[in-house]
N, C-alpha and C positions, 0 to 999 in steps of 0.2 A: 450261748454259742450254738447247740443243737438247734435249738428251737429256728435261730436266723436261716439254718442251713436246710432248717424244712420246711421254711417259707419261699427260700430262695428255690426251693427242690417242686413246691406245691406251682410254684407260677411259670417257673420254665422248663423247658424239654430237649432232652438234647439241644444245648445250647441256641441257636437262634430260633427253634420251634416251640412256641411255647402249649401248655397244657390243650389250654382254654382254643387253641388252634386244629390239635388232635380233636378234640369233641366237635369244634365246627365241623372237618371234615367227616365225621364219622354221623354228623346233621346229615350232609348232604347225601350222602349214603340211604339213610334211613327213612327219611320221606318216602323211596321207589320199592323200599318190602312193603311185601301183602301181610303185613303185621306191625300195629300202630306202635312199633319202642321209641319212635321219634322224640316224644316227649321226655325220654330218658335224657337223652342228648340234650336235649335244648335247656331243659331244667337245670344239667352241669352245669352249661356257657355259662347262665346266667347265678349260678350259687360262684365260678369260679372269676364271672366279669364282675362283678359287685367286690370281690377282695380285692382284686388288682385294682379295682377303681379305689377301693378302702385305701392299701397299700399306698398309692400316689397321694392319696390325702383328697376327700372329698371336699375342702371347699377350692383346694384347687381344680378341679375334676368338672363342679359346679359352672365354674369360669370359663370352661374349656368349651361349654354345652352351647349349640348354634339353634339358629330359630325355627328351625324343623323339628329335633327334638325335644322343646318345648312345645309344639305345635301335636306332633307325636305323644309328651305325654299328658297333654290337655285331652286331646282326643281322646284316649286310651280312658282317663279318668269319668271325661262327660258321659260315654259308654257304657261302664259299669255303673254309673248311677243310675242312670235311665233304666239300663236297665232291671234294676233291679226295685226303682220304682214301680216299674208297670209290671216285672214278675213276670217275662214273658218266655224265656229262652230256660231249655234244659241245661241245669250247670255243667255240662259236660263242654258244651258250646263256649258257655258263658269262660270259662278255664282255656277253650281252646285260645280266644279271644287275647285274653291276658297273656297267657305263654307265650303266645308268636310275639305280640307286640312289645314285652317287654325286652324279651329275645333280643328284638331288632334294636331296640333302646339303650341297652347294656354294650352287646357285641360292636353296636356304632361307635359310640361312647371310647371300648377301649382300642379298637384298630382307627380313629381317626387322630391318635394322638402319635402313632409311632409307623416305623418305616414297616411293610409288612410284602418286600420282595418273597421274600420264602414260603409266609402262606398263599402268596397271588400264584406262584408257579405250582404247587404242590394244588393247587386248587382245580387250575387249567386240567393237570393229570388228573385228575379224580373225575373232572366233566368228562375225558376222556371215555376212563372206563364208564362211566356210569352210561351213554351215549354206548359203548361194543355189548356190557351184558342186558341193556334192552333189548339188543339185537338179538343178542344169544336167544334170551327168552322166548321172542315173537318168534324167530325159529323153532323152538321149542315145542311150543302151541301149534304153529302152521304144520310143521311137517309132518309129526305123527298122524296128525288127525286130520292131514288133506284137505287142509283149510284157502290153500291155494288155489286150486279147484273152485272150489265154494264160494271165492272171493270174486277170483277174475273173470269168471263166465257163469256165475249163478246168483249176477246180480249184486255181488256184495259192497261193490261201492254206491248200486244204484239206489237202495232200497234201507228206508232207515231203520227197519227191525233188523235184516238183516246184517247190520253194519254192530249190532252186539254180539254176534257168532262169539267172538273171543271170551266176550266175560263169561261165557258159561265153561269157561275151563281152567283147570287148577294152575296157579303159576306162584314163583314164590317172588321176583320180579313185579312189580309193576301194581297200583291198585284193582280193586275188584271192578269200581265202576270206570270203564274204558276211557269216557270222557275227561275225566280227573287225570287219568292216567297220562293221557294219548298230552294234555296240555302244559301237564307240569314235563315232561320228556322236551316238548315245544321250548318251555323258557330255558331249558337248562341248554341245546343245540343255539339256540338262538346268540348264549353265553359263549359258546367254542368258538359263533361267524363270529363276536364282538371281538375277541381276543385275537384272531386271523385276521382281522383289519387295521390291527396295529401294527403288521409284520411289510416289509416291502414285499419278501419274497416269502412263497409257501411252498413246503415239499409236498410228495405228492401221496404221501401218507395223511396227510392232512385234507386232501381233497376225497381218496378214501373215505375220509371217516365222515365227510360231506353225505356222500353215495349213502352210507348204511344211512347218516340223519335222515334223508329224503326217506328213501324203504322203510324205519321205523314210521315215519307220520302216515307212511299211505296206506301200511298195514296194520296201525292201529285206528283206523277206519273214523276219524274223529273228525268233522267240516271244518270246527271252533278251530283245532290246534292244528288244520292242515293251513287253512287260512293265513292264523297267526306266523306259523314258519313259512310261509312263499313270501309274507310280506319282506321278512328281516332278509330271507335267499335271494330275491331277487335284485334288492339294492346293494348286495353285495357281492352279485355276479357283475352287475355292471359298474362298483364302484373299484373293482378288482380290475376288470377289461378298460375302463377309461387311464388307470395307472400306467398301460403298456402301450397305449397306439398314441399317434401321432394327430394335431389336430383335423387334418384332410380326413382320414381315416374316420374319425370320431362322429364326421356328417354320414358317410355311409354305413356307418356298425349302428349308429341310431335307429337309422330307416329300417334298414332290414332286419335288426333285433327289434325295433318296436313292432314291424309285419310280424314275425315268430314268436314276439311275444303275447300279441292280438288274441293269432289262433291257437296255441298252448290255452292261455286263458280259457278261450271258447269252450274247448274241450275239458278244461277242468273244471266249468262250472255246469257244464252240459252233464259231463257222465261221472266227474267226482261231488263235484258238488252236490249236484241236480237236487236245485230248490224249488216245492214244491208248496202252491201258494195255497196248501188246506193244512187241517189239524192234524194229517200224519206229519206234517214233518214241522222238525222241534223248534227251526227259525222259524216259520210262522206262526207258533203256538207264544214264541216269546215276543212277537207283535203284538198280538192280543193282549201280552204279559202288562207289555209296556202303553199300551191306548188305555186299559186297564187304570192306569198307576193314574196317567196326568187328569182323566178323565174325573178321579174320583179322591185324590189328594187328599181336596179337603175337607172330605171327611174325615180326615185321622188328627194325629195330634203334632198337624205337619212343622211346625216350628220348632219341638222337643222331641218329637221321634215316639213313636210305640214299643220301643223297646225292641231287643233282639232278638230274630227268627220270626218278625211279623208280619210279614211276607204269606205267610200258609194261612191265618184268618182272613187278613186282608183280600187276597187272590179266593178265596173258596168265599167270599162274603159278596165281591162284587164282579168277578170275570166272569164271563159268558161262555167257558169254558178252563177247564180245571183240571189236572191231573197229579195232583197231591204235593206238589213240589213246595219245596221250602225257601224258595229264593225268587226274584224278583229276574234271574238271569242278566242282570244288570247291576256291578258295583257300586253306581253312582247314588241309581236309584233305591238298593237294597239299603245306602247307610242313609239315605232320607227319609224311608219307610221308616226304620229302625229307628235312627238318634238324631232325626228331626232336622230343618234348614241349621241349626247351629252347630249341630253334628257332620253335617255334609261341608260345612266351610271351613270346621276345623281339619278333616277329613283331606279337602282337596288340598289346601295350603300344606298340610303336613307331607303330602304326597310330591305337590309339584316342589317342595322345599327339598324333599329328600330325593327326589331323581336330580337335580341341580346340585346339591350336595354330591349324589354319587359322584359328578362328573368331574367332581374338584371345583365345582360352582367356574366350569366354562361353558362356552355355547360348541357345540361339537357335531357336526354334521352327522356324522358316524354314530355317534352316540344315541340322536334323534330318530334316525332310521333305524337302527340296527336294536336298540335296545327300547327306547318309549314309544312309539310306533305300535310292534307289535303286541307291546302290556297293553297300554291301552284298548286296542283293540279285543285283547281277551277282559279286559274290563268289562267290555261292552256288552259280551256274548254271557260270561258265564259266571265271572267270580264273587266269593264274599266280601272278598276286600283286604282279607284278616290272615290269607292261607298261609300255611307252613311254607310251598312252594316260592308264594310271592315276597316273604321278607329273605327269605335265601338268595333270591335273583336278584333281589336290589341290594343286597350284601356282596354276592360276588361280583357285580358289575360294578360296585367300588372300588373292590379291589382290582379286580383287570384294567380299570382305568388309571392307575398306580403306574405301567408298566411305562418306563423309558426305555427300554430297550429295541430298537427297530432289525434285530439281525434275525438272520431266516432260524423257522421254526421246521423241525424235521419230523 
């Protein structure tokens, strides 16, 4: 009888929040300190989704599993082989690999078999804060040290060294390298517009916390993650403004929002963006990255992959410029460097299965723009594939797509 009552005690939490829910939340949290405990968390989920999947009886559990994650842990599998044939990546990497993915494997597993209204709300609040103490933070940074100054009239959005000003100071907020930083801030904001598009009406607390979204990306000086969040912002300014006017209406708010939106543009790629077609600046270094790749494929061992983190011999064996980077600045490309064209098909199918999956396997206008849109798009630009950030978003955007409830959010 004890024992029942501390199994019953180990999987749930105050009644409809269970454990294994606290430690997600407490994931989401940990990813944004400048100190790696993330892994604590994630390691629970997964010691505490493995018993409740136990608990429900694993060959029923078996049954329950959809063709993404078999595709997911095909993937995950062909990966550690390879790599570990070729011997390429530091086991540090190699562990991060596994952690995130099985992470996502487990935690899908046990929230796509039950109702999880109370983690989906408690979740939205946690994007919350996590979205006001970035702010806090870049505050933090900017004011004492006058960085405002520094930013807005000393070049600092023009100039890509100086767009590092911030990492050289102490914050307990936020990664050390800005860019990681500035992107995982992007997908989690991006999470707040998803969940704000399922509402008719929005208070204006909510729009608020839009304001600081904007000011975190412009101040943490990032092109990738400023890019990534104007895409998802601006389908959801006008997909907000199209709910309220009337069709006549809707022919003139086009014209004159596509005019203002023209020149906004202009200006943003002019004096924020301002991309510069030599090796200072980091999108044309990742041209090179990418002429690089197709140009010289097949010299690798392109239909098995080189294994993990092979991106840094590759790039320093054959680009014509090089500055030590470990990545291909390209998801697609990095997992066909690494684990080969069979590794990339496993790769994308797991991917496009699991964003279709998020969305309750519908097609969702809102969904496409607002949430794979702009992944994709930081796909393009920067990521592993593999990141702690990236199975968390595709976790929470599961959940927010759960929501039935259309009454205003205050």
């Amino acid at each position: 009888m004890n024992i029942d009552i501390f199994r019953e005690a180990f999987i749930r939490f105050k009644g409809k929040l269970q454990i294994i829910d606290v430690l997600f939340i407490f994931s989401l949290f940990s990813i944004f300190l400048n100190i790696p405990i993330y892994p604590i968390f994630f390691t629970s989920v997964i010691i505490v989704g493995i018993y409740s999947l136990y608990k429900d009886g694993f060959r029923k559990s078996l049954k329950e599993v959809k063709l993404n994650q078999w595709l997911l842990a095909s993937f995950l599998l062909w990966a550690v082989v390879i790599t570990l044939i070729r011997f390429t990546a530091y086991p540090s990497i190699l562990i991060k690999l596994i952690l995130n993915l099985v992470f996502l494997l487990i935690f899908s597993l046990v929230i796509q078999k039950r109702n999880n209204g109370s983690l989906r709300r408690i979740v939205v609040k946690s994007i919350r804060y996590i979205i006001i103490l970035n702010f806090i933070q870049l505050l933090w940074i900017y004011i004492p040290n006058n960085l405002f100054y520094e930013v807005l009239f000393n070049g600092g959005f023009e100039n890509s060294i100086t767009r590092y000003v911030i990492s050289e100071y102490s914050h307990i907020i936020g990664i050390s390298n800005k860019n990681i930083w500035a992107v995982k801030l992007a997908l989690f904001q991006i999470l707040y517009l998803y969940d704000l598009s399922y509402h008719e009406k929005v208070g204006k607390s909510n729009y608020i916390l839009v304001f600081i979204s904007i000011f975190n990306m412009l101040f943490l000086l990032s092109r990738t993650a400023q890019v990534v969040y104007i895409l998802a912002l601006v389908y959801f300014v006008f997909e907000r403004v199209n709910r309220v006017i009337t069709k006549k209406i809707k022919i003139v708010f086009y014209t004159i929002g596509g005019v203002i939106l023209l020149g906004i543009g202009y200006i943003f790629v002019d004096k924020i963006l301002n991309i510069k077609l030599d090796v200072t600046d980091g999108g044309y270094v990742r041209l090179i990255y990418w002429q690089t790749f197709f140009e010289n494929i097949t010299n690798t061992h392109f239909l098995t992959g080189n294994g993990l983190l092979s991106a840094r011999a590759f790039l320093e064996a054959y680009s014509p410029y090089y500055i030590g980077e470990s990545n291909m600045h390209n998801v697609f490309l990095n997992t066909w460097l690494d684990f080969g064209l069979i590794g990339l098909i496993l790769y994308t199918g797991f991917l496009g299965g699991t964003l279709y999956w998020t969305n309750q396997f519908r097609i969702n206008i809102n969904f496409i723009f607002i949430i794979v849109v702009p992944l994709l798009f930081s796909f393009m630009l920067q990521y592993l594939g593999y990141d702690n950030d990236i199975v968390l978003y595709i976790l929470c955007a599961y959940l927010i797509s759960q929501i039935n409830n259309k009454a205003e959010v205050s």
